[in-house]
TIBAMAR-400454 format. One record per residue: residue number from 1; x, y, z of N, C-alpha, C, O in turn. Coordinates in Angstrom, 3 decimals, padded with zeros to 6 digits. Layout:
# residues N
R  num      n_c1      n_c2      n_c3     ca_c1     ca_c2     ca_c3      c_c1      c_c2      c_c3      o_c1      o_c2      o_c3
R  NUM         X         Y         Z         X         Y         Z         X         Y         Z         X         Y         Z
...
END
This chain:
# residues 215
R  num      n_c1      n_c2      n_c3     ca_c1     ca_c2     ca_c3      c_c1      c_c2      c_c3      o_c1      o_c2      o_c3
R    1  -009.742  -013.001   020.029  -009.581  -013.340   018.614  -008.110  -013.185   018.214  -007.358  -012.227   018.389
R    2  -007.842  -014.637   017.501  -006.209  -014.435   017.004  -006.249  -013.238   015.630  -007.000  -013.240   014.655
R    3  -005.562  -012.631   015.853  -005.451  -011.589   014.217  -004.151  -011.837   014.005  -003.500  -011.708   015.042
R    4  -003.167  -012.314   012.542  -002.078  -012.007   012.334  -002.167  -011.921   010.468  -002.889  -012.324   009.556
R    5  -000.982  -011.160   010.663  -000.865  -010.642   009.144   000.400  -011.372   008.894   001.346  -011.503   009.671
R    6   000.261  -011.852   007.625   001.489  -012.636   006.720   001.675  -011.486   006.040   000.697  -010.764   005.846
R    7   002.822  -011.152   005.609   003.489  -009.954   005.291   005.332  -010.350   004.630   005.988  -011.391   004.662
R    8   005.642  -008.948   004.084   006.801  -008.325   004.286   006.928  -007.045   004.021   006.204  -006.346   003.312
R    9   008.215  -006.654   004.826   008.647  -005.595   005.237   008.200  -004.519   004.199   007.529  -003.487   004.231
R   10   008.881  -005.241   003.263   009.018  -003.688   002.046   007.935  -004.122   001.200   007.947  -003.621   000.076
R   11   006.999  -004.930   001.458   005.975  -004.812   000.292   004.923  -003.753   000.342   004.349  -003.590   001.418
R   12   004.604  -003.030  -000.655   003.883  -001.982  -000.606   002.175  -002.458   000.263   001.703  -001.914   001.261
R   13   001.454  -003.843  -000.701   000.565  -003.791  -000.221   000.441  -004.509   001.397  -000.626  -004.253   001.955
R   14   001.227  -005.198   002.029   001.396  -005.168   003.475   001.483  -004.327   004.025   000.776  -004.263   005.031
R   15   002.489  -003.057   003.674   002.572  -001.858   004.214   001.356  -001.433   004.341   001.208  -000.827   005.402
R   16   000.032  -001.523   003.434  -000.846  -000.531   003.489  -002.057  -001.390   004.428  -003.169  -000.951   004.718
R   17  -001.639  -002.376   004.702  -002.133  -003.298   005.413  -002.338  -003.198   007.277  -003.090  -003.366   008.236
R   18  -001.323  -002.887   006.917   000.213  -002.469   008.396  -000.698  -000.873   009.407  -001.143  -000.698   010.541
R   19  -000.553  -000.004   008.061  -001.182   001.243   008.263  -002.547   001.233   008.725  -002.758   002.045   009.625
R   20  -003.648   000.457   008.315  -004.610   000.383   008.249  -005.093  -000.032   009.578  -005.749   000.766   010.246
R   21  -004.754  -001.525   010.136  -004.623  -002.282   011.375  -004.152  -001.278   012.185  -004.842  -001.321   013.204
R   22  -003.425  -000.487   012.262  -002.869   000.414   013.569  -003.422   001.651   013.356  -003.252   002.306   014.385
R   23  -004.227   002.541   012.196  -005.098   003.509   012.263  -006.663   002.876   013.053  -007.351   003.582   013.791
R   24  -006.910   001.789   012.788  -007.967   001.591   013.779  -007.997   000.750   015.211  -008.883   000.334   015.958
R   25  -006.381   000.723   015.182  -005.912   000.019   016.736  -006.459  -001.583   017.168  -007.003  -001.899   018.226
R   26  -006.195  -002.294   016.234  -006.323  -003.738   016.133  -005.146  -004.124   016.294  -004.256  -003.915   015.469
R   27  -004.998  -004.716   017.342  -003.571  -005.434   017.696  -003.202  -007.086   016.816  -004.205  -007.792   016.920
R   28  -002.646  -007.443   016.429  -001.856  -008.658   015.540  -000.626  -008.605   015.914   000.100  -007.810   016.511
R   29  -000.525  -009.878   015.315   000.735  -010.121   014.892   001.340  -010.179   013.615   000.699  -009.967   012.585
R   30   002.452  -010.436   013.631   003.366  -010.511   012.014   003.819  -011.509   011.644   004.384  -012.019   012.612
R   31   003.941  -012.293   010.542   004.721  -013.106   010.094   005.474  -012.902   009.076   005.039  -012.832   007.926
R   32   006.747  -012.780   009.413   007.348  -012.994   007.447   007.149  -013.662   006.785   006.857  -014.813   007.108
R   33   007.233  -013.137   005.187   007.171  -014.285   004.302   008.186  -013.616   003.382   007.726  -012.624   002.816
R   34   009.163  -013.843   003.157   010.180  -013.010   002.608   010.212  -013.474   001.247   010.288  -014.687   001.054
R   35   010.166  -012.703   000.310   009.067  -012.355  -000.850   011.060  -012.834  -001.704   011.040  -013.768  -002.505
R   36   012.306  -012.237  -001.466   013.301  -012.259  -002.072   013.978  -013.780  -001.807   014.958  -014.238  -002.394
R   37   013.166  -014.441  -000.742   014.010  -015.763  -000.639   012.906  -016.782  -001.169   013.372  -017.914  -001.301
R   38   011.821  -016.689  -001.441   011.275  -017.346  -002.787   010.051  -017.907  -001.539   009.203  -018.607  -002.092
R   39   009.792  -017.737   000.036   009.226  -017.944   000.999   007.308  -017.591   000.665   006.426  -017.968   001.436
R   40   007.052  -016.818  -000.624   005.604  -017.048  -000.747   005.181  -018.456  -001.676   004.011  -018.667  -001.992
R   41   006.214  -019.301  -002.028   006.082  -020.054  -002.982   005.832  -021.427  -002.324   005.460  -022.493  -002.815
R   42   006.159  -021.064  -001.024   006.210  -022.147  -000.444   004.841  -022.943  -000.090   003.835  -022.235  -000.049
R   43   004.636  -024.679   000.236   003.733  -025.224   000.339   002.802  -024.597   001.249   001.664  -024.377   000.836
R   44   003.219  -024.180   002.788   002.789  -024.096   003.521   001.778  -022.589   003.536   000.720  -022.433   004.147
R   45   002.501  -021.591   002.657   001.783  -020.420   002.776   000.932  -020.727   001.368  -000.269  -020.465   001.303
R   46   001.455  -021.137   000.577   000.125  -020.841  -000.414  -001.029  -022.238  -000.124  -001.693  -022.843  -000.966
R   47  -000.988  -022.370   000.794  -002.185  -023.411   001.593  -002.855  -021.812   001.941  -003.936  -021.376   001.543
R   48  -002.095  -021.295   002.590  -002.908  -019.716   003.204  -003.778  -018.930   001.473  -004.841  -018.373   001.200
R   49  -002.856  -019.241   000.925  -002.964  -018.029  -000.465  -002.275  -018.629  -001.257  -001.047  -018.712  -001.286
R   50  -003.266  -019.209  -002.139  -002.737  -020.050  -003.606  -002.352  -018.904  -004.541  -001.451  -019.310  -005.275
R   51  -002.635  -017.783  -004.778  -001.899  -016.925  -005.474  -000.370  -016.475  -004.716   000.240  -015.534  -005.225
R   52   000.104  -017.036  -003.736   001.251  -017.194  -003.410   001.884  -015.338  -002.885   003.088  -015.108  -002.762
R   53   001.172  -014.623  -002.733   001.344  -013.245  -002.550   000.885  -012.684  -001.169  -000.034  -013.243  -000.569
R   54   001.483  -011.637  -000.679   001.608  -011.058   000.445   000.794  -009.679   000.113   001.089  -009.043  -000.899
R   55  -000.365  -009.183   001.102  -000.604  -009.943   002.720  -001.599  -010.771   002.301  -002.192  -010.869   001.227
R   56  -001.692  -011.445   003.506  -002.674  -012.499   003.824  -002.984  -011.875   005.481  -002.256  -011.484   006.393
R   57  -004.144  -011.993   005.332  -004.430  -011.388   006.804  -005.307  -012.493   007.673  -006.485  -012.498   007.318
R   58  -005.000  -013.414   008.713  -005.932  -014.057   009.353  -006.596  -013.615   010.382  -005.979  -013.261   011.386
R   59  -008.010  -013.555   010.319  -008.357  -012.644   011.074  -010.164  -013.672   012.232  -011.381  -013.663   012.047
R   60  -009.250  -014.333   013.273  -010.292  -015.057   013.587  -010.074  -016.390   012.793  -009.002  -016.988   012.701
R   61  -011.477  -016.819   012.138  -011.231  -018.124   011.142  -011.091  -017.776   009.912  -010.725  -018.624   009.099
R   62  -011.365  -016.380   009.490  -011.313  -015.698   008.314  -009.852  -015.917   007.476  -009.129  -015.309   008.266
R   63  -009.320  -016.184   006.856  -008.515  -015.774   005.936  -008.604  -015.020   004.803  -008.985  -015.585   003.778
R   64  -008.311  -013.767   004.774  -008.599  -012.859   004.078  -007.118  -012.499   002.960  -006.052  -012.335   003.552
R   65  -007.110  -012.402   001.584  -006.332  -011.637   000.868  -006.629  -010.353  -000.216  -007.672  -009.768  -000.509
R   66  -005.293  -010.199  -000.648  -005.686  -009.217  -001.659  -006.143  -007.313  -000.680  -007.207  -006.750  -000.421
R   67  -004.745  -006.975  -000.457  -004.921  -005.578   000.174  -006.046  -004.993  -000.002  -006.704  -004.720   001.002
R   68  -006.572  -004.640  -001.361  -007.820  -003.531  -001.202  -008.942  -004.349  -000.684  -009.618  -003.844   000.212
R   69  -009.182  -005.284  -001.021  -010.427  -006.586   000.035  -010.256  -006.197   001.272  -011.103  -005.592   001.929
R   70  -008.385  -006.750   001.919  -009.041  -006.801   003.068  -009.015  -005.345   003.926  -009.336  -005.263   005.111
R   71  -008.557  -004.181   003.065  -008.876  -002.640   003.589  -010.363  -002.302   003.658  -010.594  -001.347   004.400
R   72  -011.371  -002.818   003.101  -012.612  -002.599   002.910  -013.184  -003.418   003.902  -014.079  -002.913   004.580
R   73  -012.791  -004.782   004.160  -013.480  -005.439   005.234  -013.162  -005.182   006.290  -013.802  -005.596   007.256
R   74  -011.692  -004.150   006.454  -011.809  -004.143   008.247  -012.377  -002.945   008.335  -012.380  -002.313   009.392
R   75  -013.077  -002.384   006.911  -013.470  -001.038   007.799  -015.262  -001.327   007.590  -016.113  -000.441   007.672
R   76  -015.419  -002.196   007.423  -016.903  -002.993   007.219  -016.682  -003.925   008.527  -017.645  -003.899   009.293
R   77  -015.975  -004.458   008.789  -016.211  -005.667   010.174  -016.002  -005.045   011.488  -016.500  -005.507   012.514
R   78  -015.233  -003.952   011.454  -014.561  -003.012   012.188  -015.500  -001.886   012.175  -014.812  -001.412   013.079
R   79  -016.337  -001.086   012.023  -017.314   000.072   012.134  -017.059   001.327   013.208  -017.316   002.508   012.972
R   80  -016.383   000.687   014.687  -016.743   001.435   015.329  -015.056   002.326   015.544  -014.769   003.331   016.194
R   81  -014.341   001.552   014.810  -012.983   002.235   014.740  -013.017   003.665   013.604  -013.940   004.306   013.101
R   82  -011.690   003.741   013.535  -012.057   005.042   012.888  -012.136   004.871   011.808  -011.183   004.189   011.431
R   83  -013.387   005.362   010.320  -013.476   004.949   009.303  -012.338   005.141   008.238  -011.512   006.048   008.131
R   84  -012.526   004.109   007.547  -011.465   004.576   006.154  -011.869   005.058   004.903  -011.191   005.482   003.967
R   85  -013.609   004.869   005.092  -013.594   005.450   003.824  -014.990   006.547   004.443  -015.493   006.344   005.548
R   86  -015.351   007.425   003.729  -016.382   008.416   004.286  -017.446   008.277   003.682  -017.640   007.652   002.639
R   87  -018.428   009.054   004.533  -019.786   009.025   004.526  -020.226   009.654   002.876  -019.754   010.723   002.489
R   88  -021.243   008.773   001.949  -021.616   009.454   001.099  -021.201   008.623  -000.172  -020.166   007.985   000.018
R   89  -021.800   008.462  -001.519  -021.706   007.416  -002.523  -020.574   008.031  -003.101  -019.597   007.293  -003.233
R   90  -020.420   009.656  -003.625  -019.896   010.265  -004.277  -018.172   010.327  -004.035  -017.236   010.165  -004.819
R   91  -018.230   010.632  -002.600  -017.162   010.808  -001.699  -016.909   009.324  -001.476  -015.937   009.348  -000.720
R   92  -017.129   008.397  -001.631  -016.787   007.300  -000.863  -016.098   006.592  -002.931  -015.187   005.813  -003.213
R   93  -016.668   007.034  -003.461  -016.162   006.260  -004.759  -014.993   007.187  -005.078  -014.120   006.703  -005.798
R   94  -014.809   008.667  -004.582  -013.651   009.259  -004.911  -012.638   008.707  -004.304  -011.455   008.724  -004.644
R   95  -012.992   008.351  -003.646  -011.555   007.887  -002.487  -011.336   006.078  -002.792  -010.313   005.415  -002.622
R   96  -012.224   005.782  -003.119  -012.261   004.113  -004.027  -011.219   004.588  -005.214  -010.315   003.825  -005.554
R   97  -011.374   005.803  -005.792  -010.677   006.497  -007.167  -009.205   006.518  -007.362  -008.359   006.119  -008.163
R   98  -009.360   007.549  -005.612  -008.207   007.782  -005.541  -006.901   006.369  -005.072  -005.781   006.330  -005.583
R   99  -007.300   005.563  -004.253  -006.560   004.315  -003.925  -006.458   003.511  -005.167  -005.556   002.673  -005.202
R  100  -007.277   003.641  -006.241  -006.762   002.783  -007.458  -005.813   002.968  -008.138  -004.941   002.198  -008.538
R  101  -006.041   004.418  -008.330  -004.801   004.921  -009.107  -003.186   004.393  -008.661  -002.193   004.487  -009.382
R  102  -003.239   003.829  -007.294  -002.141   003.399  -006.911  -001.711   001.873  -007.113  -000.821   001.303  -007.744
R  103  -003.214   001.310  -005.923  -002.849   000.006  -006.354  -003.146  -001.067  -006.900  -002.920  -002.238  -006.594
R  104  -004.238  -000.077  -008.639  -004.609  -000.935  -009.306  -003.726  -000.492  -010.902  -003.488  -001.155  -011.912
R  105  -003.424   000.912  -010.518  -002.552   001.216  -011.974  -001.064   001.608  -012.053  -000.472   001.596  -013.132
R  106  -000.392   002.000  -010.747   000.972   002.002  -010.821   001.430   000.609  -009.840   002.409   000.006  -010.279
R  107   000.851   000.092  -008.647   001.897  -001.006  -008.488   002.148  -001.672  -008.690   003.313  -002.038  -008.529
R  108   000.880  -002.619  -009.410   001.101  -004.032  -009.928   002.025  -004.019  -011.518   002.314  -004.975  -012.239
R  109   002.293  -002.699  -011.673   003.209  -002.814  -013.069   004.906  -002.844  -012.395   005.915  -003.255  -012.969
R  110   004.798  -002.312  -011.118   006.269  -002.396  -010.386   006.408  -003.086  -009.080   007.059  -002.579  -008.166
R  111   005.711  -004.424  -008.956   005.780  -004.759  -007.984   007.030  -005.854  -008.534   007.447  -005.772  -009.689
R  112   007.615  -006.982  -007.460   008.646  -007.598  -007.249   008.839  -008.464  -008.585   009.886  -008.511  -009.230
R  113   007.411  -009.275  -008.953   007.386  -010.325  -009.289   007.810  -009.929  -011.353   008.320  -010.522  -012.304
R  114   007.059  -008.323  -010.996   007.241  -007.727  -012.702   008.614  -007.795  -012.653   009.299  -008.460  -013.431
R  115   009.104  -006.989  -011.576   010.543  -006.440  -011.537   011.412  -007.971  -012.191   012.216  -008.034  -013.122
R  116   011.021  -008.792  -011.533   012.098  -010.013  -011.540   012.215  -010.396  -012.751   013.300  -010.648  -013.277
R  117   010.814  -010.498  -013.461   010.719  -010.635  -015.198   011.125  -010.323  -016.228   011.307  -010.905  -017.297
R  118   011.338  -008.864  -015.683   011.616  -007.357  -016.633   013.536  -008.473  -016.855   013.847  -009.007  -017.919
R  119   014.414  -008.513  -015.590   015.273  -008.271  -015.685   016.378  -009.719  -016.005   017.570  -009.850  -016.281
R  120   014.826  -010.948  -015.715   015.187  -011.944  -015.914   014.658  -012.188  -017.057   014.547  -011.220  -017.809
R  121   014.283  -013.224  -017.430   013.699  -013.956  -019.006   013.644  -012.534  -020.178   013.569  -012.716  -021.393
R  122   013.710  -010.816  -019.389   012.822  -010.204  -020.625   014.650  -009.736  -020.511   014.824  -008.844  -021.341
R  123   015.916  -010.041  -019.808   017.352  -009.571  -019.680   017.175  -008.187  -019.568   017.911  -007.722  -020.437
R  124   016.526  -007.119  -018.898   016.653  -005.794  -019.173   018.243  -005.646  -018.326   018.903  -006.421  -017.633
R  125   018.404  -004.424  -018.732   019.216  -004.115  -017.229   018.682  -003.468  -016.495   017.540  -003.019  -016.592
R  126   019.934  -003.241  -015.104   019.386  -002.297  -014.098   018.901  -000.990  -014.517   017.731  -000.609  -014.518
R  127   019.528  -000.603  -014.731   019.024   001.110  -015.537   017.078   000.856  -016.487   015.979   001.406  -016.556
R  128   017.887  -000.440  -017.035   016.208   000.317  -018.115   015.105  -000.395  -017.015   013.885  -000.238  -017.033
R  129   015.967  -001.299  -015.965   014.275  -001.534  -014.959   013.910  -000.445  -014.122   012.744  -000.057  -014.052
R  130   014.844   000.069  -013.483   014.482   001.556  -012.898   013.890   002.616  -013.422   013.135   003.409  -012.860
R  131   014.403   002.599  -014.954   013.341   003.623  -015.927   011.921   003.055  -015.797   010.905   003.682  -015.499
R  132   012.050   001.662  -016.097   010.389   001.362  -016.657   009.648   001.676  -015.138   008.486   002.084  -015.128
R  133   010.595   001.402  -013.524   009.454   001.515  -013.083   009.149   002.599  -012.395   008.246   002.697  -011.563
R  134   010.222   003.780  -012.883   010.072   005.511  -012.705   008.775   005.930  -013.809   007.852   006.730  -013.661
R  135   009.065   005.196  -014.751   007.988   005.591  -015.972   006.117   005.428  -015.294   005.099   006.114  -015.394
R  136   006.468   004.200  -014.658   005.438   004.295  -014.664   004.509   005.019  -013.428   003.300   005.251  -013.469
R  137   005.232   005.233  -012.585   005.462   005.909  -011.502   004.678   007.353  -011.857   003.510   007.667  -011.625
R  138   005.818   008.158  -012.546   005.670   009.251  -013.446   004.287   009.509  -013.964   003.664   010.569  -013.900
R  139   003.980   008.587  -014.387   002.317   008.546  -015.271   001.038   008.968  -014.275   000.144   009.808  -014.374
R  140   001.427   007.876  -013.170   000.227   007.728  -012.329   000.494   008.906  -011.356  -000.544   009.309  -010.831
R  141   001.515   009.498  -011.018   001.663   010.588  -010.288   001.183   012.126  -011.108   000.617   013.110  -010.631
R  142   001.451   011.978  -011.890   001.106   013.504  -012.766  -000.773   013.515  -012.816  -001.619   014.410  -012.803
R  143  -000.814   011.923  -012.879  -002.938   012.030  -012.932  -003.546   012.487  -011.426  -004.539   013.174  -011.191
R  144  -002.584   011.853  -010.480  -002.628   011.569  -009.086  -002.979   012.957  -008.746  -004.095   013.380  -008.445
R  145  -001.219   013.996  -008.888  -001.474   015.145  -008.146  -002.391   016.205  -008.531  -002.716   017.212  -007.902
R  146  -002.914   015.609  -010.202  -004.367   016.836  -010.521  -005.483   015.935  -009.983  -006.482   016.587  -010.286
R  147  -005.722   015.322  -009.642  -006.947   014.629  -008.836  -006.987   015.580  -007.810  -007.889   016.415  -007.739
R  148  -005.899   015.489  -006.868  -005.398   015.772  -005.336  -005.655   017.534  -005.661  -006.495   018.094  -004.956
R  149  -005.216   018.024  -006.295  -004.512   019.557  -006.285  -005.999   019.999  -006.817  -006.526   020.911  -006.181
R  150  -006.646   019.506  -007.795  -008.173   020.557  -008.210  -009.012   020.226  -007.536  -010.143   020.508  -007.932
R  151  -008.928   019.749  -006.687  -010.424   018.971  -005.794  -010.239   019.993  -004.176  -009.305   020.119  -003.384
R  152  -011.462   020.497  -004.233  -011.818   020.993  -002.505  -011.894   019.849  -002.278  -010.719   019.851  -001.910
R  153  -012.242   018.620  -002.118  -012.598   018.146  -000.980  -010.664   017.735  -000.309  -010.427   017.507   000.877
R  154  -009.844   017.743  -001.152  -008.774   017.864  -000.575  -008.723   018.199   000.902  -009.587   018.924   001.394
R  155  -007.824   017.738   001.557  -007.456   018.680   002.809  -006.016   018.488   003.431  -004.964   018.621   002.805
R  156  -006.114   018.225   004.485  -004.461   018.049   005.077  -004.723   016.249   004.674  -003.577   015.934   004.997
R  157  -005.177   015.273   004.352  -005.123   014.100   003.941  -005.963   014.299   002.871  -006.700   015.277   002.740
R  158  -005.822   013.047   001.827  -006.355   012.787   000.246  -007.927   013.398   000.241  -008.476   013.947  -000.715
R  159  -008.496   013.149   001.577  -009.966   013.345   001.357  -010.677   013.888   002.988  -011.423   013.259   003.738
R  160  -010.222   014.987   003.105  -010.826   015.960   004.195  -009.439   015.859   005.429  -008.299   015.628   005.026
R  161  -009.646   016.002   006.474  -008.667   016.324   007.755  -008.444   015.338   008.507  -008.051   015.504   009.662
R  162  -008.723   013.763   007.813  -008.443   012.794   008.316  -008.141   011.500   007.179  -008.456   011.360   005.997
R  163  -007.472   010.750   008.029  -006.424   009.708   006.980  -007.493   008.618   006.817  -008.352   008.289   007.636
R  164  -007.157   007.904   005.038  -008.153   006.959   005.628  -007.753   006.541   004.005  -006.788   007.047   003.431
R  165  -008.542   005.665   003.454  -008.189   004.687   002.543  -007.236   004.407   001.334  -006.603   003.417   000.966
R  166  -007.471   006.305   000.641  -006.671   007.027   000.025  -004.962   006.889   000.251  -004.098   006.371  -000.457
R  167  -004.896   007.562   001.503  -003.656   007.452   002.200  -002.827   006.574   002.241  -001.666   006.514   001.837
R  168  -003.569   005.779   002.830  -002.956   004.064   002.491  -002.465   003.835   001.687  -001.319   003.435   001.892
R  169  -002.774   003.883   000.719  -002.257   003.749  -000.569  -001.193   004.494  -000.836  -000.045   004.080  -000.998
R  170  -001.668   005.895  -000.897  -000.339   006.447  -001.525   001.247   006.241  -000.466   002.433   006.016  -000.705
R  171   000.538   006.435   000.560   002.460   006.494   001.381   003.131   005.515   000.994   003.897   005.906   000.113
R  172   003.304   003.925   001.285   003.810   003.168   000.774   004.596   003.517  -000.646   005.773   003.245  -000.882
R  173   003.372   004.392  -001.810   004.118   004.400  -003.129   005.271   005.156  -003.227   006.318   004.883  -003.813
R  174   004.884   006.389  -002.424   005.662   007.159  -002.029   006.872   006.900  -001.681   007.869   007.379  -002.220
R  175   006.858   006.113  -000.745   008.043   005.154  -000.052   009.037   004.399  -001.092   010.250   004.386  -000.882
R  176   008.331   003.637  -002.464   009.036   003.431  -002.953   009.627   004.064  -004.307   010.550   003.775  -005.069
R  177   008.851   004.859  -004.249   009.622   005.764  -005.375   010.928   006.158  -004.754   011.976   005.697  -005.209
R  178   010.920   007.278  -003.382   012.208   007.825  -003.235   013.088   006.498  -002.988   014.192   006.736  -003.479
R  179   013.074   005.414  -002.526   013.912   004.085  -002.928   014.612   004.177  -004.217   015.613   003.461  -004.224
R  180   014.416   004.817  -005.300   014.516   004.486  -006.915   015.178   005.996  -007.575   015.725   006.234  -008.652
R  181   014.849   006.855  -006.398   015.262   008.553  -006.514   014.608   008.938  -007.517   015.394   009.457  -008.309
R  182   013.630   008.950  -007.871   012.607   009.773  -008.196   012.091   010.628  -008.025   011.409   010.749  -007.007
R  183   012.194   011.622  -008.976   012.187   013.185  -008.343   010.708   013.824  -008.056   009.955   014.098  -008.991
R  184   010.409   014.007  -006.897   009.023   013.953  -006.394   008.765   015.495  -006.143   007.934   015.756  -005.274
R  185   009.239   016.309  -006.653   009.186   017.693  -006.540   007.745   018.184  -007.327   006.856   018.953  -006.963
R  186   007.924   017.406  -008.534   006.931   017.989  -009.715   005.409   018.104  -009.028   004.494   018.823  -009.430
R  187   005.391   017.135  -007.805   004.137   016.716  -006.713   004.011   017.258  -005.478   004.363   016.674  -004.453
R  188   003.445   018.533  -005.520   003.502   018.881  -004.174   002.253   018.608  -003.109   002.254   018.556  -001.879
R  189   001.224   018.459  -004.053   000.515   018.012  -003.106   000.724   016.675  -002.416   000.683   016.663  -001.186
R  190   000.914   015.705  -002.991   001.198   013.813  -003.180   002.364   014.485  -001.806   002.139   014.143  -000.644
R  191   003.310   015.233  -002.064   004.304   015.049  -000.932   003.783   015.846   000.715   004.016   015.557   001.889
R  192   003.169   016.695   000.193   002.514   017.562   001.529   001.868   016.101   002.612   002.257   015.602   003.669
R  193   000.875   015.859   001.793   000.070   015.013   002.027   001.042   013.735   002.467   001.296   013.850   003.666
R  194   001.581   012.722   001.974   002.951   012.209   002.757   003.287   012.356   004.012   003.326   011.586   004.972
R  195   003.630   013.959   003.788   004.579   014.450   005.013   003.410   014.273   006.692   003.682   013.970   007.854
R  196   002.117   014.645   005.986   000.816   014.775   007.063   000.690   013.559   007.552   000.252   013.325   008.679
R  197   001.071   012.697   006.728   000.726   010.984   007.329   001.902   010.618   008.155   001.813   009.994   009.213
R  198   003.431   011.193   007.419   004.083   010.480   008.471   004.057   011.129   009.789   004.330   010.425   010.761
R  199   003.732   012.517   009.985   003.864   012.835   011.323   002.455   012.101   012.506   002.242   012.479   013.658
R  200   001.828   011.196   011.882   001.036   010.377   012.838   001.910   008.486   013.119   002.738   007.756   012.575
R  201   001.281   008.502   013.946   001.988   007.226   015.036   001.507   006.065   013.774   002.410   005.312   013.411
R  202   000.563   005.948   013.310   000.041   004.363   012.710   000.952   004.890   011.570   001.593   003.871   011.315
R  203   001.245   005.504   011.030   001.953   005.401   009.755   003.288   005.209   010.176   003.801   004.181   009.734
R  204   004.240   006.155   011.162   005.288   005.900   011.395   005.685   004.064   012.066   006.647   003.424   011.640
R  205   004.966   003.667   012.855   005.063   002.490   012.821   004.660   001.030   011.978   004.982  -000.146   012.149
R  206   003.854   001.686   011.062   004.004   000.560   009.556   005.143   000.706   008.755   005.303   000.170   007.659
R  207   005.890   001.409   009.303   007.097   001.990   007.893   007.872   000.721   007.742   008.028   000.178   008.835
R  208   008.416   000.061   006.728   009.543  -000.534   006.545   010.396  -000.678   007.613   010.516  -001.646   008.364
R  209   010.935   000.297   007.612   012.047   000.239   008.530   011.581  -000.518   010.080   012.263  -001.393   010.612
R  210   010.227   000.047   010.678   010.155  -000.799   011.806   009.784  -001.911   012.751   009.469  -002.157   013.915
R  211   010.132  -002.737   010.896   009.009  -004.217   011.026   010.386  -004.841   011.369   011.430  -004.338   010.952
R  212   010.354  -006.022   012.188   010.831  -007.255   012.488   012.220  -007.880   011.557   013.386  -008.205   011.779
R  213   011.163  -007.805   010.265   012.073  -008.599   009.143   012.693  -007.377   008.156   012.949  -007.510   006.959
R  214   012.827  -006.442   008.771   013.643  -005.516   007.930   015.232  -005.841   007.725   015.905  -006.424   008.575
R  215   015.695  -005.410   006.558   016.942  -006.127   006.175   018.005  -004.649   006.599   019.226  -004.706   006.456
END
């Protein structure tokens, strides 16, 4: 089976894409679609994805988009790899909980396409776009680390002693906050937890830095 992921480097939800595929050891490939040279707009990929956005994951005859979709289907089509989300309605919607908070309420307010808006047609400057998207950053992290910090089911990852849907999510954000220097102190759990993911192999090799089309 052909598997390849349409991607870029620094996009958060490819990244979590990236992570996911190599926590359950599915080999692909990569394609750029370089999100700053206007390359998702193009005819040929939004034939892949008429919403014109990265990833797109082909998987077989499947074309799959939209990160949290296709995080749920490889761990639904995929079963015998290692799960991403855990056993149980309660536990399995906390960790649905916890991945929203990322990439249904802080990224899509700071992803590329806001950014470009903020600074084009809405003229911000640099400074007040970095505020707005520290601000919002700020918000979802202060809800984040009392989720993370009052909950036993905590552990050395978002949700017990192994990485899995939660995770996903947050490293990437993580990733781009300190991009923006955002002071991540106020979060110690959000950073512990970080630190636990990068010292494993599937996270260190989704990083930015060691994709192909890194700038």
């Amino acid at each position: 089976m052909t598997r390849v992921l349409h991607g870029y480097f620094r996009s958060s939800a490819a990244y979590r894409v990236r992570i996911a595929l190599n926590l359950k050891g599915l080999e692909h490939d990569q394609v750029s679609v370089h999100l700053r040279k206007g390359e998702q707009r193009a005819a040929a990929f939004l034939a892949l994805n008429p919403q014109g956005m990265v990833p797109a994951l082909a998987d077989g005859d499947a074309m799959l988009t939209q990160s949290p979709a296709i995080l749920e289907y490889l761990d639904e089509a995929y079963p015998e790899t290692p799960r991403l989300l855990p056993d149980g309605p309660v536990d399995r919607a906390r960790v649905r909980a916890l991945a929203a908070a990322v990439a249904c309420d802080i990224h899509p307010l700071n992803n590329l396409r806001v950014l470009k808006y903020i600074q084009g047609p809405l003229g911000c400057t640099q400074e007040a776009m970095i505020a707005w998207y520290n601000h919002w950053i700020v918000e979802g992290f202060m809800a984040l680390e009392a989720m993370l910090a009052g909950d036993s089911r905590t552990g050395r990852f978002c949700h017990g002693d192994s990485p899995g849907l939660a995770d996903i999510c947050l490293v990437p954000q993580v990733f781009n906050s300190a991009r923006h220097a955002l002071d991540l102190a106020p979060y110690p759990t959000i950073l512990r937890i970080a630190e636990a993911c990068g010292e494993l192999e599937a996270f260190q090799t989704a990083h930015p830095s060691r994709q192909p089309d890194s700038e």
